[in-house]
C-alpha positions in Angstrom: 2.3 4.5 17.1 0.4 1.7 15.2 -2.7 3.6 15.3 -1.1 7.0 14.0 0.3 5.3 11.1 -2.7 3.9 10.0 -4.1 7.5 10.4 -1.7 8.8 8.3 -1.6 5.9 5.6 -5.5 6.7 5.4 -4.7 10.4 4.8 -2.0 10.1 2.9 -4.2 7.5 0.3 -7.5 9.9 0.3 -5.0 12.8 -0.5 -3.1 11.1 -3.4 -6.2 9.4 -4.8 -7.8 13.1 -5.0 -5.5 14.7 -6.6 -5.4 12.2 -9.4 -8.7 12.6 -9.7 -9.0 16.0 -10.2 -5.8 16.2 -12.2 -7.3 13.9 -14.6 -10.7 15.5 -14.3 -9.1 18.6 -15.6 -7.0 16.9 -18.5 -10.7 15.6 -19.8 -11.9 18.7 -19.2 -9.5 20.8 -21.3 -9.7 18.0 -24.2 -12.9 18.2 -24.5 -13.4 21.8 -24.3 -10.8 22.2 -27.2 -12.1 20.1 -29.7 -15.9 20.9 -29.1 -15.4 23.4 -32.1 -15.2 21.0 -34.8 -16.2 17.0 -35.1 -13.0 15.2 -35.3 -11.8 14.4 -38.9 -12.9 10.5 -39.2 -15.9 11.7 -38.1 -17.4 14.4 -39.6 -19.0 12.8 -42.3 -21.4 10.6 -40.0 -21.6 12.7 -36.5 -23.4 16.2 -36.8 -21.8 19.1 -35.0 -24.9 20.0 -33.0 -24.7 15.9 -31.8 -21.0 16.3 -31.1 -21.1 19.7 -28.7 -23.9 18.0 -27.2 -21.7 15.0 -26.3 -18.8 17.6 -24.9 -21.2 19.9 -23.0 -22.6 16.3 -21.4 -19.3 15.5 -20.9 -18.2 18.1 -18.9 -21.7 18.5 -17.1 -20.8 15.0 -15.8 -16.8 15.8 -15.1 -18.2 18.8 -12.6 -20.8 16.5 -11.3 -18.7 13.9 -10.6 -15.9 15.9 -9.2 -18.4 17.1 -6.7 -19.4 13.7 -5.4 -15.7 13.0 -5.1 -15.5 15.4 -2.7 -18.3 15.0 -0.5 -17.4 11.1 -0.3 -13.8 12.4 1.0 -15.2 14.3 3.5 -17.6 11.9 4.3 -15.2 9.6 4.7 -12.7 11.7 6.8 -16.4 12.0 9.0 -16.9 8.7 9.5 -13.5 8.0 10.2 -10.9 10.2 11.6 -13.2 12.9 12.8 -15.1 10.1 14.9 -18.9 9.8 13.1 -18.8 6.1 13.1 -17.5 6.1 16.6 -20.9 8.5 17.9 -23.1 6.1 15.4 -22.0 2.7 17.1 -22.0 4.2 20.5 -25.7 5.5 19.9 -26.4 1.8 18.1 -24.9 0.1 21.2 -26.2 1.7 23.7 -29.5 1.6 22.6 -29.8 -2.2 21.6 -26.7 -4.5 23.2 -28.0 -4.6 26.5 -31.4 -5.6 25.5 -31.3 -7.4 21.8 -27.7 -8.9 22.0 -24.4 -8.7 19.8 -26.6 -9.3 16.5 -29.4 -7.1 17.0 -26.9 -4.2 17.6 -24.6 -5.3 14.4 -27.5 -5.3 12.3 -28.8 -2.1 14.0 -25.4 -0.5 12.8 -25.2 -0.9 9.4 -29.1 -0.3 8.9 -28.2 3.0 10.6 -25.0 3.6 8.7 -26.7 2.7 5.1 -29.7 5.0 6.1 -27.5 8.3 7.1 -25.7 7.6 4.1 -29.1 7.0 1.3 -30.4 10.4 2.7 -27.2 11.9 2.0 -26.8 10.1 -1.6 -30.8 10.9 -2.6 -30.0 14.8 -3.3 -27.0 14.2 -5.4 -28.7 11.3 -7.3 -31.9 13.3 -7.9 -29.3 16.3 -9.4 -28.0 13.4 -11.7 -31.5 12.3 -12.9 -32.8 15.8 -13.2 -30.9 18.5 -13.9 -28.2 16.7 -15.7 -29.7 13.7 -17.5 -32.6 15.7 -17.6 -31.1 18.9 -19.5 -29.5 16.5 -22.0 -32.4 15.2 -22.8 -31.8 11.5 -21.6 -34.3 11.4 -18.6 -37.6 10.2 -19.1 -37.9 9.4 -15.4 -40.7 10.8 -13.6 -40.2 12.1 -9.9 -42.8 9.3 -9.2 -40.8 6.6 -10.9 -37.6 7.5 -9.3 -39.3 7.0 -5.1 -40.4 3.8 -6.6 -37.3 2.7 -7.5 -36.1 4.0 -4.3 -38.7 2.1 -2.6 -38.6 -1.2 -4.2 -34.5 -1.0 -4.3 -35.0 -0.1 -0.4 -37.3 -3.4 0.5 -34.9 -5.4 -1.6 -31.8 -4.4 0.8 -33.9 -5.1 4.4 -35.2 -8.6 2.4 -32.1 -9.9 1.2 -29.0 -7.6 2.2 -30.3 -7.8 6.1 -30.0 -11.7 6.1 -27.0 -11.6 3.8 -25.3 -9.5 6.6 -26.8 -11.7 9.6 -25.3 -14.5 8.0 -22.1 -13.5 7.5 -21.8 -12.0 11.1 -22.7 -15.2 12.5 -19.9 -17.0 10.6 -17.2 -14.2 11.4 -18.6 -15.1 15.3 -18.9 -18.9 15.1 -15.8 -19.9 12.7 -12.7 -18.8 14.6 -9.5 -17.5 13.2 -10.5 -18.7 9.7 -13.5 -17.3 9.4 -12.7 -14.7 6.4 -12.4 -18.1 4.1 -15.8 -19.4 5.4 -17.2 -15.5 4.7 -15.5 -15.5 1.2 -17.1 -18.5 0.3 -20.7 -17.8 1.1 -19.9 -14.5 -0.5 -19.0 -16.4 -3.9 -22.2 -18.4 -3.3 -24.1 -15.7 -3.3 -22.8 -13.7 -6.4 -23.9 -16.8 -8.2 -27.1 -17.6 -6.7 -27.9 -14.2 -7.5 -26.7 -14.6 -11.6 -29.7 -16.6 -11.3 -32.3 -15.1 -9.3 -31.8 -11.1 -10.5 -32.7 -11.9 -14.4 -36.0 -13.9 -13.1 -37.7 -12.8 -10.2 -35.8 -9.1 -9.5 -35.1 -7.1 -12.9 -38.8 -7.8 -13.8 -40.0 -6.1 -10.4 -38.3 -2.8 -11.9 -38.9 -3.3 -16.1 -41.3 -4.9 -18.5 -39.3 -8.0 -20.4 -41.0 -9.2 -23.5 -40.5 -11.8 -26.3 -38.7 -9.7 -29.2 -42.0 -9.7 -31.4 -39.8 -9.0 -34.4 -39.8 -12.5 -36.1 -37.2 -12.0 -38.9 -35.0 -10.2 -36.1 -35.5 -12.9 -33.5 -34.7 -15.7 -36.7 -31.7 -13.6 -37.3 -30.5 -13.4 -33.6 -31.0 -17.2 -33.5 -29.0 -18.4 -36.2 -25.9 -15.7 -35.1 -26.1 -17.5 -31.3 -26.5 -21.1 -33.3 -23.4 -20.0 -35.0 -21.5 -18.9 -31.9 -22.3 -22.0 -29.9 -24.8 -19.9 -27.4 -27.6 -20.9 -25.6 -30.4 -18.7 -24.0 -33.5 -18.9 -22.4 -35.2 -16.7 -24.4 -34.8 -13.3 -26.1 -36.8 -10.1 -24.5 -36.7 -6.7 -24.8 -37.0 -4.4 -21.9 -38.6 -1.1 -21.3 -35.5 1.0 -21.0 -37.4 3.7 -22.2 -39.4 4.5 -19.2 -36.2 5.7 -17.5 -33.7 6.8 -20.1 -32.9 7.3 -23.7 -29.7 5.8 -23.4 -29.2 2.6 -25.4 -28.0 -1.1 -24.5 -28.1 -4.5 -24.7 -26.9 -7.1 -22.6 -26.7 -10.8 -21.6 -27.9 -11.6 -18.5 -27.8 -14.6 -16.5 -26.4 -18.3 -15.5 -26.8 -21.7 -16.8 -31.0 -22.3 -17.5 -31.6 -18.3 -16.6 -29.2 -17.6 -19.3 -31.2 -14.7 -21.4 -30.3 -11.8 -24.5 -32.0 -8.6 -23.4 -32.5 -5.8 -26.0 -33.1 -2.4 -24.8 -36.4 -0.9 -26.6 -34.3 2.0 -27.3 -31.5 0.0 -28.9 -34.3 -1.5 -31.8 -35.7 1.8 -32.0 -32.4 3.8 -33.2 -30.5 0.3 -34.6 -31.3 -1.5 -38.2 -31.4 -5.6 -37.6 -28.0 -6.0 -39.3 -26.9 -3.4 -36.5 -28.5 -4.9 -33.6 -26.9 -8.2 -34.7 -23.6 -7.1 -35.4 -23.8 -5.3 -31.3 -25.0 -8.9 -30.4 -21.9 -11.0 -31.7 -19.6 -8.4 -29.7 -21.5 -9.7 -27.0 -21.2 -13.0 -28.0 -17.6 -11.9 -28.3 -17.2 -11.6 -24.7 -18.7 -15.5 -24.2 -16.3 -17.0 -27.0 -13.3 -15.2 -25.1 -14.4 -16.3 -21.9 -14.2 -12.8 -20.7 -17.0 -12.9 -18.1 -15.9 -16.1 -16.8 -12.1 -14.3 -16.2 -13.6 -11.5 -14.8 -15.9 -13.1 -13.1 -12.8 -15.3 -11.1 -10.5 -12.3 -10.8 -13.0 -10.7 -9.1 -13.5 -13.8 -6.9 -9.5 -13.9 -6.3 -9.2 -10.4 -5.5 -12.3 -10.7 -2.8 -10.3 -13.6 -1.5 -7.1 -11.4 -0.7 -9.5 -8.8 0.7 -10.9 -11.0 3.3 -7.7 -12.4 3.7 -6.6 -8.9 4.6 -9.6 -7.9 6.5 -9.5 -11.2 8.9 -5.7 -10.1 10.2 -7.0 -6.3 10.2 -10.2 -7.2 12.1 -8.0 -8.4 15.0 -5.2 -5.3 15.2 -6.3 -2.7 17.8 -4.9 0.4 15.8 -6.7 -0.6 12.6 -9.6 0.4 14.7 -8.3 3.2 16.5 -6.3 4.6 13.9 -9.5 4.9 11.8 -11.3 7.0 14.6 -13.0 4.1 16.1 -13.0 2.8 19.8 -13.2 -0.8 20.0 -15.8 -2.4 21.8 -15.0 -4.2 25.4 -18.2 -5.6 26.1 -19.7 -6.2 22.4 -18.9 -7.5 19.4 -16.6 -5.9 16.7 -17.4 -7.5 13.7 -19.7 -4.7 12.3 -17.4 -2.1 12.9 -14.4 -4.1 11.1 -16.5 -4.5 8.4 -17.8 -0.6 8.2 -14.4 0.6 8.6 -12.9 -1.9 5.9 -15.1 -1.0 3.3 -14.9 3.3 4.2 -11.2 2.6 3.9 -10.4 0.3 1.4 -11.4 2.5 -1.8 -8.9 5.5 -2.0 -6.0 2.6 -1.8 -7.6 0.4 -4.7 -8.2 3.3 -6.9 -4.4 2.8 -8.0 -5.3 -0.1 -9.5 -7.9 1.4 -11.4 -5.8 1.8 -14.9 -5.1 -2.1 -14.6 -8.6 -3.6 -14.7 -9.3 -0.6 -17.4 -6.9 -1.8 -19.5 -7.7 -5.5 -19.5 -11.2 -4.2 -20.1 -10.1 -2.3 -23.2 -8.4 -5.7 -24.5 -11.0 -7.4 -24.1 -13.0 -5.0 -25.7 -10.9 -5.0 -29.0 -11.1 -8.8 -28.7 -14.8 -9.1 -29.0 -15.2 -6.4 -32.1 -13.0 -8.6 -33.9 -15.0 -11.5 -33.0 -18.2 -9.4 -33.9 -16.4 -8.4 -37.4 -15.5 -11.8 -38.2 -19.1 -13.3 -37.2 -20.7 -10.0 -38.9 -20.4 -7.0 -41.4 -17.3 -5.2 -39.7 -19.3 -2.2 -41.1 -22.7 -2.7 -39.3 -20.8 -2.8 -36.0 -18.6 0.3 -37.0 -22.4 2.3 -37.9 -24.0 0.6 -34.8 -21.0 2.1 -32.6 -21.2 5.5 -34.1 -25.0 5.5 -33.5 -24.1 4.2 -30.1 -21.8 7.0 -29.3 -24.5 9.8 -30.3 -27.0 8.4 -28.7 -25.4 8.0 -25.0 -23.5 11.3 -25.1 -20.0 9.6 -25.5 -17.2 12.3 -26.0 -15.0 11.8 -29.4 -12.5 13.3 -28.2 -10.9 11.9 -24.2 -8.0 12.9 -23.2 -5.5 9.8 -24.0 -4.2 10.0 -20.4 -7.9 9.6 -18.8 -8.9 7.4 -21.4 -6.3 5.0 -20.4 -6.9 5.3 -16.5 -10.6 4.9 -16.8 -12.3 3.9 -19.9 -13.6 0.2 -19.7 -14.0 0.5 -23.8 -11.5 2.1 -26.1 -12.4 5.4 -27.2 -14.8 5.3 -30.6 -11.4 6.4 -32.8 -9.6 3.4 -31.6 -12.3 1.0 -31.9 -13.5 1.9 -35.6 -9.6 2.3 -36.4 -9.2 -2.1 -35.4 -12.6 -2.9 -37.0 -11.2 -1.8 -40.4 -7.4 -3.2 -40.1 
């Protein structure tokens, strides 16, 4: 009875969270079809109309793209799970290495075989997204070349560091009794932040070219803004962004002495320096706000109740069972909790999707008017329109899937705060 009702709760999630999704899917869909006629009023003096149907048409190209890779990760999921794929992998896995290699071997066995089956399945619908849809709007500048060395490197970065990370974590669920989802959540929390420090200095420059910003009256200017703001970096580089896309960004990267400003080259090619500096104090925003600390121990709290959750779930027979999956008798089951926890766990925190959107959005609005007070409120208002154009952003969301998803307000609402 357990079992079926864990069955059901499963189908009953993957079914509701669907048909948001597509309901909202077609609410975009139909707002951005209507208004792809004409640039919307407070617009129309700075956005081109060939510029704005572009945006729609890339809009809905990605609304049908996306809907598509909802569904095959339902059924993918109702695969694994219910219709017993997971159950057939981990019998194969078990078989082949417990007997021989031991609990870990075969743990570590699964999930290499489970992230394999599901990169083969992922690498068609990615290479659709780089090249037919990014390509026909005339952001791809990836080469086929290019994109199976990113697979590659991204690939040898998983076995060297997400095999151990795994190991490691395996061993404590084995070795630390009843309370071991604490001891897991704590390396896990260890790790995020060893990583803030390791990604920006030894990994993002095995994948782009970071140099100095050679611009001297630019760097001087980006200076004296972080001097201003209180902010501390070790150092200021633009990276190569080009080689991949002609989308534009900037971010900050980093923790304590890795701390650094990156500037897309794209982002200096298509900004003025009063522009780039004005996107730079909304970034500085987000530091003055403490924004990425908050986030940063929400999302440290929320992982917390998650292995909270997954610790008492790990031990119920039906949360296996009722997910399609025969415990093991002879062999360990920490793997399989762990597969089945993360296959299930999405469709049920998609409700809480509009929550962390919203605080987002706040946040968002927060940091412009940081950015307006540090800056010219006008340079950031021109640097957003540019930024719009350039990345393909729609003018015109539907308010109800603006509000569900959008991590920034949409460009009406944002320019509307900057000049109150």
């Amino acid at each position: 009875m357990q079992a079926l009702t864990v069955s059901l709760s499963l189908v009953a999630a993957l079914a509701a969270s669907q048909a948001v999704k597509f309901w909202l899917a077609g609410r975009q869909a139909r707002s951005v079809q209507a208004h792809r006629g004409a640039v919307p009023a407070p617009f129309d003096s700075t956005i081109p109309l060939g510029a704005h149907q572009r945006a729609a048409d890339y809009t809905l190209a990605r609304l049908r793209y996306g809907m598509t890779t909802e569904t095959v990760g339902a059924v993918l999921l109702l695969a694994w799970t219910l219709l017993g794929g997971l159950d057939a992998l981990n019998t194969l896995v078990r078989d082949a290495l417990q007997p021989r290699f031991g609990d870990l071997v075969y743990q570590l066995g699964l999930f290499a075989a489970f992230a394999l089956i599901g990169g083969l399945i992922d690498l068609p619908l990615e290479w659709v997204r780089v090249f037919r849809i990014e390509q026909r709007f005339g952001f791809n500048r990836m080469t086929p070349k290019l994109f199976f060395t990113d697979l590659a490197k991204g690939t040898a970065l998983s076995i060297a560091i997400g095999l151990p990370m795994i190991a490691l974590v395996l061993w404590v669920m084995h070795a630390t009794g009843d309370f071991w989802w604490l001891w897991a959540w704590a390396l896990w929390v260890g790790f995020i932040l060893l990583m803030q420090v390791v990604y920006p200095i030894w990994i993002a420059p095995w994948f782009n070219r970071f140099e100095p910003l050679a611009d001297s009256a630019m760097a001087e200017r980006v200076q004296a803004l972080m001097a201003r703001c209180g902010f501390t970096a070790n150092g200021l580089f633009v990276m190569d962004g080009s080689t991949r896309s002609s989308h534009v960004n900037a971010y900050f990267g980093g923790l304590g002495k890795a701390k650094r400003v990156v500037l897309f080259d794209t982002l200096l090619a298509r900004l003025g320096v009063r522009e780039v500096e004005a996107v730079l104090a909304h970034e500085l925003g987000h530091f003055h706000h403490k924004h990425v600390l908050v986030m940063t121990l929400r999302s440290f709290g929320v992982g917390l109740l998650a292995m909270a959750l997954l610790g008492w779930l790990a031990r119920q027979p039906a949360f296996y069972v009722g997910l399609g999956v025969e415990p093991n008798l002879q062999a360990a089951n920490d793997a399989l909790a762990l597969l089945l926890f993360m296959l299930a766990a999405p469709p049920f925190l998609f409700f809480a999707s509009p929550l962390s959107a919203r605080w987002s959005r706040r946040a968002e609005f927060e940091a412009d008017a940081y950015a307006r007070a540090q800056t010219d409120g006008a340079d950031l208002a021109s640097a957003l329109l540019k930024l719009h154009e350039d990345n393909g952003s729609t003018l015109t969301p539907d308010p109800v899937y603006a509000r569900f998803y959008y991590s920034h307000p949409p460009a009406s609402e944002r320019l509307a705060a900057l000049q109150t």
